[in-house]
Biotite code that builds the C-alpha atoms (Angstrom):
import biotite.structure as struc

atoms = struc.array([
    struc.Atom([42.242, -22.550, 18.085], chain_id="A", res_id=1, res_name="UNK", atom_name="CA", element="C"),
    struc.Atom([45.899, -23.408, 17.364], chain_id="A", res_id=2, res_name="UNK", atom_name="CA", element="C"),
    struc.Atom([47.807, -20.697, 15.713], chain_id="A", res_id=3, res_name="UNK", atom_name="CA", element="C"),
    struc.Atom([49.097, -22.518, 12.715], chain_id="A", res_id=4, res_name="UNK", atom_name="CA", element="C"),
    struc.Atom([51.639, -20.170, 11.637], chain_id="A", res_id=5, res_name="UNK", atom_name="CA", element="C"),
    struc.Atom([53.544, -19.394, 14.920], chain_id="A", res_id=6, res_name="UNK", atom_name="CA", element="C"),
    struc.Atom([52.818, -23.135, 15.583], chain_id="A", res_id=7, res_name="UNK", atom_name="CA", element="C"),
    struc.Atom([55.584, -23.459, 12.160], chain_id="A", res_id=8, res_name="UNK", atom_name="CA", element="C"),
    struc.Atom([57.603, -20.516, 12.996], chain_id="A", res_id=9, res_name="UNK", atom_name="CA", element="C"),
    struc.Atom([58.536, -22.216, 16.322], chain_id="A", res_id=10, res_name="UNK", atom_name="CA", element="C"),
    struc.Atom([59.115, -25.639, 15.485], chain_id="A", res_id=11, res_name="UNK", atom_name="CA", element="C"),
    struc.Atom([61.040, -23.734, 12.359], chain_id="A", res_id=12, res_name="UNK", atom_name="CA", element="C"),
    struc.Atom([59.472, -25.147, 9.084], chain_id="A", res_id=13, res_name="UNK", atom_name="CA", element="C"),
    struc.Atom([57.410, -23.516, 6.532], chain_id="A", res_id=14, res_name="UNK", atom_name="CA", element="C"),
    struc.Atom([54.684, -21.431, 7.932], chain_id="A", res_id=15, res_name="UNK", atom_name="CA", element="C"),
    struc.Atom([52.515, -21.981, 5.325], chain_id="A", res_id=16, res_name="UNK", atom_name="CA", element="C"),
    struc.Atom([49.548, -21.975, 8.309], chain_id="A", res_id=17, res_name="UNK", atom_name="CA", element="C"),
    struc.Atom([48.494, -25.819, 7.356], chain_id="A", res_id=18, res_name="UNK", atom_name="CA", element="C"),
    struc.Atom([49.315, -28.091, 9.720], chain_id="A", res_id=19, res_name="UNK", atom_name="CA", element="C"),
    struc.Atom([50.203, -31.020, 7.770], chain_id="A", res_id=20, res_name="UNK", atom_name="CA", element="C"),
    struc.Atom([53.097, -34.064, 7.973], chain_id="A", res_id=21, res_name="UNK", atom_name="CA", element="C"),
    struc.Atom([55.866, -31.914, 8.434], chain_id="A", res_id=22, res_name="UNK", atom_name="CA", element="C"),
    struc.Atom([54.773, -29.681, 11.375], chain_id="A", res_id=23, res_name="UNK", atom_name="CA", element="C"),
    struc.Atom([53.519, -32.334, 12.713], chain_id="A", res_id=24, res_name="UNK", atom_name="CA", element="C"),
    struc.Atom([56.710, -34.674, 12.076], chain_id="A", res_id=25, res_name="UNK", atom_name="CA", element="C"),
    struc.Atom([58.866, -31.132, 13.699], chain_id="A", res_id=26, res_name="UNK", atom_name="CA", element="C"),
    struc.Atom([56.459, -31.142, 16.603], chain_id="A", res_id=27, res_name="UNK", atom_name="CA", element="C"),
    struc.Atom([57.207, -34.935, 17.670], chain_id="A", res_id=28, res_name="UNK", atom_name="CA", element="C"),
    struc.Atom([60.679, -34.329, 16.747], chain_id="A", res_id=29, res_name="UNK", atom_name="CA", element="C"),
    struc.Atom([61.204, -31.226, 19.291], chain_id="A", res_id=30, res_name="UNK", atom_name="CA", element="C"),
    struc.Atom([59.142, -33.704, 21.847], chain_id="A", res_id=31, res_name="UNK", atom_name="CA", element="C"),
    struc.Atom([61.869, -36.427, 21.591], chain_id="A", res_id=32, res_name="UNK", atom_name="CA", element="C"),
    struc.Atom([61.357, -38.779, 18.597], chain_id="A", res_id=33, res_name="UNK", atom_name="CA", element="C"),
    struc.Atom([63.548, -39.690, 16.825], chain_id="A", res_id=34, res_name="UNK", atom_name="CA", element="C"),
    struc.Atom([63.818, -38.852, 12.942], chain_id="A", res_id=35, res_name="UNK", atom_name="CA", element="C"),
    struc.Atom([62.116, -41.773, 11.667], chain_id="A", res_id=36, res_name="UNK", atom_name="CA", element="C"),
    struc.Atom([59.516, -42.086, 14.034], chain_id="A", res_id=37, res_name="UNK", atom_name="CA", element="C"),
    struc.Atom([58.992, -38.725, 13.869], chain_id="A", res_id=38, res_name="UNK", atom_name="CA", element="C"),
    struc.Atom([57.887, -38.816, 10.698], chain_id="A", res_id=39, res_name="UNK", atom_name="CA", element="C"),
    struc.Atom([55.595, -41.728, 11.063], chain_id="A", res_id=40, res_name="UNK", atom_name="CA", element="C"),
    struc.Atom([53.909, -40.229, 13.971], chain_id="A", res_id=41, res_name="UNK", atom_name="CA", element="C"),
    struc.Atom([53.598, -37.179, 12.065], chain_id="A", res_id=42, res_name="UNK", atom_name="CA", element="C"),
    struc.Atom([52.053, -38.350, 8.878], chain_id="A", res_id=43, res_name="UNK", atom_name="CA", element="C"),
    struc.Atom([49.555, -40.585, 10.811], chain_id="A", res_id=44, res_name="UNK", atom_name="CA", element="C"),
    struc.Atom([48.603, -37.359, 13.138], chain_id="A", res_id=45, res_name="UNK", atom_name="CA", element="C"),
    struc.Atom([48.366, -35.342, 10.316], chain_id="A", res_id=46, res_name="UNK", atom_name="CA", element="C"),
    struc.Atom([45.081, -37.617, 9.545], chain_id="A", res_id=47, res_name="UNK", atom_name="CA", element="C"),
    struc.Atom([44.398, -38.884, 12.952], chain_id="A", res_id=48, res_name="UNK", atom_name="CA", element="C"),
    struc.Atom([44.110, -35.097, 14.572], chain_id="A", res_id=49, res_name="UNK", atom_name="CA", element="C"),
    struc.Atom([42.036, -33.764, 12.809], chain_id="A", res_id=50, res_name="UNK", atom_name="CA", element="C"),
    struc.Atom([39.315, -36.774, 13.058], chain_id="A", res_id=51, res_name="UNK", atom_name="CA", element="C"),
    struc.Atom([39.493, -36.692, 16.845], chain_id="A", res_id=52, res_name="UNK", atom_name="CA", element="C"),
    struc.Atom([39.188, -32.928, 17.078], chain_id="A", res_id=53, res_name="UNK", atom_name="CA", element="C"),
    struc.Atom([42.938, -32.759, 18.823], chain_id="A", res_id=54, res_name="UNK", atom_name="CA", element="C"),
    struc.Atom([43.950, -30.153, 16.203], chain_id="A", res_id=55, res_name="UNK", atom_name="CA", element="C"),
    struc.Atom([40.852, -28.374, 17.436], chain_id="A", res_id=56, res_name="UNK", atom_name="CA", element="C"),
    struc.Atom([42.613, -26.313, 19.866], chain_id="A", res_id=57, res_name="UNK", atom_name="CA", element="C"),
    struc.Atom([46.135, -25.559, 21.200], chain_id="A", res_id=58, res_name="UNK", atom_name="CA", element="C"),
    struc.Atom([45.186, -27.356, 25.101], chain_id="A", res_id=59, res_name="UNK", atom_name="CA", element="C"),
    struc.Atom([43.996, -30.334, 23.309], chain_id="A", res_id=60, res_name="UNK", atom_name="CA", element="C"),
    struc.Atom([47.169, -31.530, 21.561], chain_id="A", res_id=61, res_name="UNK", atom_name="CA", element="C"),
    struc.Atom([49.490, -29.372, 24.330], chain_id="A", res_id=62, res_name="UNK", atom_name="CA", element="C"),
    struc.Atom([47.708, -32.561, 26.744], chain_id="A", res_id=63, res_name="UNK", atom_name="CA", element="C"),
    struc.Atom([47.729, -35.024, 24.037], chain_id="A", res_id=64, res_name="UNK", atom_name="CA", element="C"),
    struc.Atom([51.467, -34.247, 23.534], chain_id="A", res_id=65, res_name="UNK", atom_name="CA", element="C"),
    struc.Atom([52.615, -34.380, 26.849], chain_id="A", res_id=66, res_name="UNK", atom_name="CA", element="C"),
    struc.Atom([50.288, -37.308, 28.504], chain_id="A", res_id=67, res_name="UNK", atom_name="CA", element="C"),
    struc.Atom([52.263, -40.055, 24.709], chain_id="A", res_id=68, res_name="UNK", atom_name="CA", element="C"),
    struc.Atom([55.653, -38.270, 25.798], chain_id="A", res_id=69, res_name="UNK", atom_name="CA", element="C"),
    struc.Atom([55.416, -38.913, 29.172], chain_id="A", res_id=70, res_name="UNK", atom_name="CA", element="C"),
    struc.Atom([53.655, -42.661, 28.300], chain_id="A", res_id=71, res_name="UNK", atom_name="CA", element="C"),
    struc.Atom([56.872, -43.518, 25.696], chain_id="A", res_id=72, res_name="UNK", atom_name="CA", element="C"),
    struc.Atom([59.534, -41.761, 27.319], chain_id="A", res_id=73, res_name="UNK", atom_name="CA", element="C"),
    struc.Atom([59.953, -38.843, 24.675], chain_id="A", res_id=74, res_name="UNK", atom_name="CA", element="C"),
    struc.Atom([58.150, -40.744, 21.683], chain_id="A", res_id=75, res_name="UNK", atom_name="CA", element="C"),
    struc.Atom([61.540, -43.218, 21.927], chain_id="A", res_id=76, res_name="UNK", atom_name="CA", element="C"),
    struc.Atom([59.768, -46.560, 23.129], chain_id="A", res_id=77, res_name="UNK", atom_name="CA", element="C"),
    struc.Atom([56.560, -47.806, 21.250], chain_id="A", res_id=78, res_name="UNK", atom_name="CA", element="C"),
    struc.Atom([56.302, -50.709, 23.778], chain_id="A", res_id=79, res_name="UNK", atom_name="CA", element="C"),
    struc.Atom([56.879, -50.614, 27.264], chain_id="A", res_id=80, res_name="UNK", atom_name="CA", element="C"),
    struc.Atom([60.284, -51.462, 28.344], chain_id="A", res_id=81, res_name="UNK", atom_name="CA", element="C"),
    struc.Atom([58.788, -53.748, 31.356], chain_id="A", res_id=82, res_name="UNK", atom_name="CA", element="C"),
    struc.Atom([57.911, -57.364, 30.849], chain_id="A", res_id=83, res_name="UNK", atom_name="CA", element="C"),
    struc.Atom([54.295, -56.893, 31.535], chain_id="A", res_id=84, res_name="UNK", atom_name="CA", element="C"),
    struc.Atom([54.566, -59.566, 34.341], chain_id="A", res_id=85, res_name="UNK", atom_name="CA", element="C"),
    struc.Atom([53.114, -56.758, 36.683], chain_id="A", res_id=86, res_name="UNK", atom_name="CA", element="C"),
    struc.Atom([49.737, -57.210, 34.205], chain_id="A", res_id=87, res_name="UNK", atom_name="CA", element="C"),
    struc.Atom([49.323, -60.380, 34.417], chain_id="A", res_id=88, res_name="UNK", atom_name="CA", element="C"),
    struc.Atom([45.991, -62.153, 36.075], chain_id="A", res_id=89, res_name="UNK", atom_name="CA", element="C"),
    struc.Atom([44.440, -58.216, 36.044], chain_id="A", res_id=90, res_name="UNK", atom_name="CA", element="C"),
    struc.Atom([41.362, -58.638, 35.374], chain_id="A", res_id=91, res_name="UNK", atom_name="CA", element="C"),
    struc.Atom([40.510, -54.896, 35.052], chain_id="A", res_id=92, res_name="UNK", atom_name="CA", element="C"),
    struc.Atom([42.861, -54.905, 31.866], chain_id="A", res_id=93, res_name="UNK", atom_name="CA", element="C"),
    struc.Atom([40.994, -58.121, 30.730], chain_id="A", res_id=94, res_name="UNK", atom_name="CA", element="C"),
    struc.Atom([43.922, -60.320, 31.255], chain_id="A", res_id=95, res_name="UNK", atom_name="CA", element="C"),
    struc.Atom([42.454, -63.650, 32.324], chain_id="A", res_id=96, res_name="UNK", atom_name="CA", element="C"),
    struc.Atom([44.666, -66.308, 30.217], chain_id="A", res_id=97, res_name="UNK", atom_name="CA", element="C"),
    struc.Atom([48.342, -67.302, 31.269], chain_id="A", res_id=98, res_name="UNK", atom_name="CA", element="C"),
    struc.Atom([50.936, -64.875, 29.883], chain_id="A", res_id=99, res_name="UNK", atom_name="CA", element="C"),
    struc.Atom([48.136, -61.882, 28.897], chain_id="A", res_id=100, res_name="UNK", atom_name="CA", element="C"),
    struc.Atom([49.816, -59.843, 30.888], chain_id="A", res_id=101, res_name="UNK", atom_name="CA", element="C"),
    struc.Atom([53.149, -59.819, 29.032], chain_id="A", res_id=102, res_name="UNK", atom_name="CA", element="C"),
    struc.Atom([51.617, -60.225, 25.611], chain_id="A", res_id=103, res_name="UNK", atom_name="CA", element="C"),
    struc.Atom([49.210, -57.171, 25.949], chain_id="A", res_id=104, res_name="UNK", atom_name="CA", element="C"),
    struc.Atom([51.932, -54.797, 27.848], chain_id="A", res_id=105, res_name="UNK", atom_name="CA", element="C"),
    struc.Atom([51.698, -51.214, 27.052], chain_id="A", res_id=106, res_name="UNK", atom_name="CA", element="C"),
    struc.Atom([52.123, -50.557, 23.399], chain_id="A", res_id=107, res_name="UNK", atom_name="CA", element="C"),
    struc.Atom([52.039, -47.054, 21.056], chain_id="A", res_id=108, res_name="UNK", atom_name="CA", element="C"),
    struc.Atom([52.942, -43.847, 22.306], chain_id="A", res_id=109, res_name="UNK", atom_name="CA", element="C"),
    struc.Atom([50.017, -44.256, 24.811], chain_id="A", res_id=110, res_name="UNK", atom_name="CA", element="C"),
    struc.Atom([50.847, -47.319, 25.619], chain_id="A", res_id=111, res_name="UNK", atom_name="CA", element="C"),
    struc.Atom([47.547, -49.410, 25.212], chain_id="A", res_id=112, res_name="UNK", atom_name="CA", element="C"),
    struc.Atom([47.746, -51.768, 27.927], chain_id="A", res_id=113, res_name="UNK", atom_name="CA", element="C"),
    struc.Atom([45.438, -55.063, 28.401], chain_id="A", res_id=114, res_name="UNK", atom_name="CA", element="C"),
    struc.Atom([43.566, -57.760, 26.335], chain_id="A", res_id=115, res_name="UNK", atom_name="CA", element="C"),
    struc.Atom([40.197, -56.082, 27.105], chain_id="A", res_id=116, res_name="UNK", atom_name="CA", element="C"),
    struc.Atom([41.781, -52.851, 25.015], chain_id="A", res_id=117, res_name="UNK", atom_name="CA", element="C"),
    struc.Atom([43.548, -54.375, 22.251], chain_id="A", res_id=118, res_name="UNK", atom_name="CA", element="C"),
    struc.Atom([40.157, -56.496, 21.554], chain_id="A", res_id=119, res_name="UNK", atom_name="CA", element="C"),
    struc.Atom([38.099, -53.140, 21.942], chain_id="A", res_id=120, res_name="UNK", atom_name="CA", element="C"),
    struc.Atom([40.039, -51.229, 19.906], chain_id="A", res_id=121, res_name="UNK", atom_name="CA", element="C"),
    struc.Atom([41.183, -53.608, 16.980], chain_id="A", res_id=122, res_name="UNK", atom_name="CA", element="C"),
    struc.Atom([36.825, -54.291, 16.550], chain_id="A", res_id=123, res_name="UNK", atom_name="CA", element="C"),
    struc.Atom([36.992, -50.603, 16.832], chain_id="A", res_id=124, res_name="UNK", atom_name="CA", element="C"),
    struc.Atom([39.220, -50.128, 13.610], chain_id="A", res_id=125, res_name="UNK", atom_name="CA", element="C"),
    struc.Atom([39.179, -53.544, 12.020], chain_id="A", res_id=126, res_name="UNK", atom_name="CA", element="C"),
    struc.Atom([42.424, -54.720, 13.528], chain_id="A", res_id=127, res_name="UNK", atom_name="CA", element="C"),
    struc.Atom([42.401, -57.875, 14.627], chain_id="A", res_id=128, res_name="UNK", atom_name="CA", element="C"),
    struc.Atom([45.232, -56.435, 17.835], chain_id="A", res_id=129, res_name="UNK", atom_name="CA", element="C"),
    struc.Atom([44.090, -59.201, 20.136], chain_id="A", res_id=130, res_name="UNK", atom_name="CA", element="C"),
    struc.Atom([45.954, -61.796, 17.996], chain_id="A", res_id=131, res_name="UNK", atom_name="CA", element="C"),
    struc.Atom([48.365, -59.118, 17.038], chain_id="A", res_id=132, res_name="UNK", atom_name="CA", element="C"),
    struc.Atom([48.943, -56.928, 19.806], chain_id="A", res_id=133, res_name="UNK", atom_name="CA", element="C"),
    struc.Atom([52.324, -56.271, 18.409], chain_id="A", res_id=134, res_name="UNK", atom_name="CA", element="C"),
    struc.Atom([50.855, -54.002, 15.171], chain_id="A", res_id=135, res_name="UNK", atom_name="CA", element="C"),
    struc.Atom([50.347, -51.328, 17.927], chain_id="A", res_id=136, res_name="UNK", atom_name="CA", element="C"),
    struc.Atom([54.386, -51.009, 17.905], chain_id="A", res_id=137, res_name="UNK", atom_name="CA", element="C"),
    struc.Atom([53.721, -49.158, 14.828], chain_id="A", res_id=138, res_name="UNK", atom_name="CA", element="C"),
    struc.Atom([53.896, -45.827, 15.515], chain_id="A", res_id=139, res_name="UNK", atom_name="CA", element="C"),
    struc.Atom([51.489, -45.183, 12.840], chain_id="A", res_id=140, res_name="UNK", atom_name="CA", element="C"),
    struc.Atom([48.764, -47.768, 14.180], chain_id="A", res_id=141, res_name="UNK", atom_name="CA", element="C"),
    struc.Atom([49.465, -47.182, 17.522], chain_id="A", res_id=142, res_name="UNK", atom_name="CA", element="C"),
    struc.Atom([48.884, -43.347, 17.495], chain_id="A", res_id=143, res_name="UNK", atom_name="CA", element="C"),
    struc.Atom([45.680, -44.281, 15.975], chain_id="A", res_id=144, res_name="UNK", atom_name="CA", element="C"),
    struc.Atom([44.889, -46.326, 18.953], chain_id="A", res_id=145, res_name="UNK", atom_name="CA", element="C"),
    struc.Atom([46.126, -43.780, 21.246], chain_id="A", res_id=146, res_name="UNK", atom_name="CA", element="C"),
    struc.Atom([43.495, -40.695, 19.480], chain_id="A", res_id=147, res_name="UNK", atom_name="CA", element="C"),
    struc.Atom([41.317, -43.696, 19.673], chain_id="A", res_id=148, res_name="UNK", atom_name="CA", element="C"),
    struc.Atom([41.355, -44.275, 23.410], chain_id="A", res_id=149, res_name="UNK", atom_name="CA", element="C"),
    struc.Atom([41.570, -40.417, 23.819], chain_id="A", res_id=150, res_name="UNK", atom_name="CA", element="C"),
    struc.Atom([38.193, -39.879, 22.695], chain_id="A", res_id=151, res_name="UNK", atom_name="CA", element="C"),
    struc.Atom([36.680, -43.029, 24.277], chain_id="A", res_id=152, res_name="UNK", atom_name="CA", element="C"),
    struc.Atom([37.603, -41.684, 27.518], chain_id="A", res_id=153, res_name="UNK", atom_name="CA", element="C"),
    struc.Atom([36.182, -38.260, 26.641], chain_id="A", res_id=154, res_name="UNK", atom_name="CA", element="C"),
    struc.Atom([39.771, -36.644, 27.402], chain_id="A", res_id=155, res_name="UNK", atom_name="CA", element="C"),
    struc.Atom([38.964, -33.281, 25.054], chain_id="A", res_id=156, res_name="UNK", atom_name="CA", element="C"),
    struc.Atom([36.656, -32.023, 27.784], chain_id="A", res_id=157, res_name="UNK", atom_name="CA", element="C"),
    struc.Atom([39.458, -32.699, 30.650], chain_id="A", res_id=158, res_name="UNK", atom_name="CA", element="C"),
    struc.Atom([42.140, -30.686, 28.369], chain_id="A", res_id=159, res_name="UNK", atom_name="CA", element="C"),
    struc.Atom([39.597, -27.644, 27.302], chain_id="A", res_id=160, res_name="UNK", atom_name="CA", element="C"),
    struc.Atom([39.798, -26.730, 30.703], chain_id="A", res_id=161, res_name="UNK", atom_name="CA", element="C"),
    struc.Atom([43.445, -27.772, 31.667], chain_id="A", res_id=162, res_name="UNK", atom_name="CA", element="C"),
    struc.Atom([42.868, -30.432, 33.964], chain_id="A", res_id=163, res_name="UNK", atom_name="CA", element="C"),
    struc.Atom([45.741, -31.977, 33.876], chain_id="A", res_id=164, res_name="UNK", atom_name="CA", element="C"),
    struc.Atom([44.989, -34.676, 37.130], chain_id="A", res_id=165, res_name="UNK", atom_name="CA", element="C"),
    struc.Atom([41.779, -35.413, 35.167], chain_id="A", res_id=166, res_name="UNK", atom_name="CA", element="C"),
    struc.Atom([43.575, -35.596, 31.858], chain_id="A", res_id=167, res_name="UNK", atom_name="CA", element="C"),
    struc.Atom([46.377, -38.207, 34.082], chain_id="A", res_id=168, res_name="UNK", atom_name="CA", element="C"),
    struc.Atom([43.436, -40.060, 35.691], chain_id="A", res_id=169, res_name="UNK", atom_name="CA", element="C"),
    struc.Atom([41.725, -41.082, 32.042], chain_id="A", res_id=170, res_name="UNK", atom_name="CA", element="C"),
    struc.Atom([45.372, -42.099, 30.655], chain_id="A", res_id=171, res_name="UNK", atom_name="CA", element="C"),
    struc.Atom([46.965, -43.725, 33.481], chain_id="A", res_id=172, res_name="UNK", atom_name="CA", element="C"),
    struc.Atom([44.379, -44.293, 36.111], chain_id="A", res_id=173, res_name="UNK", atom_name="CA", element="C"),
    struc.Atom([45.832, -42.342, 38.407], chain_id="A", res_id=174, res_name="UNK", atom_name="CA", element="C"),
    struc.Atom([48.244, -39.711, 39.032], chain_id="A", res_id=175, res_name="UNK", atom_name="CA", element="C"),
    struc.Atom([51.811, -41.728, 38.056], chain_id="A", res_id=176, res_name="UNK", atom_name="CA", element="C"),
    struc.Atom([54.286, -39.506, 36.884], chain_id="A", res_id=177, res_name="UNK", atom_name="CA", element="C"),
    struc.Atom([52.579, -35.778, 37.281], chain_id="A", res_id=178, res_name="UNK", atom_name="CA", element="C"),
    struc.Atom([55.470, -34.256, 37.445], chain_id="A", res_id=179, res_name="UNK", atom_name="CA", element="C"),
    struc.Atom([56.707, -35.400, 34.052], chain_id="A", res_id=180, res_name="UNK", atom_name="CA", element="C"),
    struc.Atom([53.418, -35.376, 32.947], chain_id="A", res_id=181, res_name="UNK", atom_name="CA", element="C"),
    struc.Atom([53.026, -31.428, 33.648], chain_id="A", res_id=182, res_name="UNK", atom_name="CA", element="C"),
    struc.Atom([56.590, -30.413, 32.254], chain_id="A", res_id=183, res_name="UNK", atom_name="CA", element="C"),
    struc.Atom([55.999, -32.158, 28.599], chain_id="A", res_id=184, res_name="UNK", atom_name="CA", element="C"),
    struc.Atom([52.891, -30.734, 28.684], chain_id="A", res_id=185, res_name="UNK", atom_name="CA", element="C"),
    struc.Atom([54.501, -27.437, 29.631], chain_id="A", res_id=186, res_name="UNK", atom_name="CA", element="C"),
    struc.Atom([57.291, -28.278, 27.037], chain_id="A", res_id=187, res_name="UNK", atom_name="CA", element="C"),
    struc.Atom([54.552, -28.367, 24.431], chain_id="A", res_id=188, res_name="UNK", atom_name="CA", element="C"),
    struc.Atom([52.470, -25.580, 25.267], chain_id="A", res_id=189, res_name="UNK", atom_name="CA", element="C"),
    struc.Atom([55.841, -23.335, 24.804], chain_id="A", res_id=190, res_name="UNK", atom_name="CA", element="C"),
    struc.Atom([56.102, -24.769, 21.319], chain_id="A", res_id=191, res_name="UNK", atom_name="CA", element="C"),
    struc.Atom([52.292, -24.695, 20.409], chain_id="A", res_id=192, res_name="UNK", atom_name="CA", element="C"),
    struc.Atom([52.600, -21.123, 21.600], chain_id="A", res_id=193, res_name="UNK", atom_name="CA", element="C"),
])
């Protein structure tokens, strides 16, 4: 259970004990984003939280926070900074057509990588991402993809018990960054309180 009210008090806004646009616009904000994507992210987690049971307890979003941080350096880059040219011909990520593997580089604050995902998860909510991977720039639409791909990959049950490598392994596949990965979710657990 996330203590609402010292959740405000720390990120210093209204402690009203509803968690709501702006705590959750203060919280991204104290994780790195800048104002006005701070506020997008906010107002779309606001919704998007509460569907996928992240605002269910303080380990949940403490993991969910750190694992986008890490993913978009501080909530700053909604698309990978890489070309994507490392993608390209994986066939794991579904990339099978010439230049897949720069058009369907990591996107969103958890950076949805590959054509197999964007197709999955544009039928998933209606978005048509595989001809428009870049809508999951958005912060707004590309959080939803990211709380999206959280609960595909079942990643409440690895944070409920602070697993952190498990939590890693269903985001990245592996165990890239850790150390980053562990201090923003640190960083956030200290805020969440």
């Amino acid at each position: 259970m996330i203590d609402a009210k010292r959740l405000q008090t720390n990120l210093a806004v209204r402690a009203d004990g509803q968690i709501g646009p702006d705590t959750m616009r203060a919280l991204f904000a104290r994780m790195g984003a800048k104002p006005s994507i701070a506020g997008e992210l906010g107002l779309a987690a606001a919704v998007h939280f509460r569907t996928y049971g992240i605002l269910d307890s303080a380990l949940r979003l403490a993991h969910f926070m750190g694992q986008c941080a890490h993913e978009s350096g501080g909530f700053v880059y909604m698309e990978e900074i890489a070309s994507g040219e490392a993608y390209e011909g994986r066939a794991d990520l579904g990339n099978t057509q010439p230049g897949d593997g720069r058009r369907y580089k990591g996107r969103g604050p958890i950076q949805l990588t590959g054509r197999a995902n964007f197709r999955a998860f544009g039928r998933n909510l209606g978005i048509d991402l595989e001809q428009h991977p870049e809508i999951v720039s958005y912060p707004s639409v590309g959080l939803l993809c990211g709380c999206l791909y959280w609960d595909s990959r079942g990643i409440n049950a690895k944070a409920d018990v602070d697993d952190i490598e498990a939590v890693t392994r269903a985001i990245n596949g592996g165990l890239n960054g850790l150390d980053d990965r562990k201090a923003r979710t640190a960083k956030a657990k200290g805020i969440i309180g």
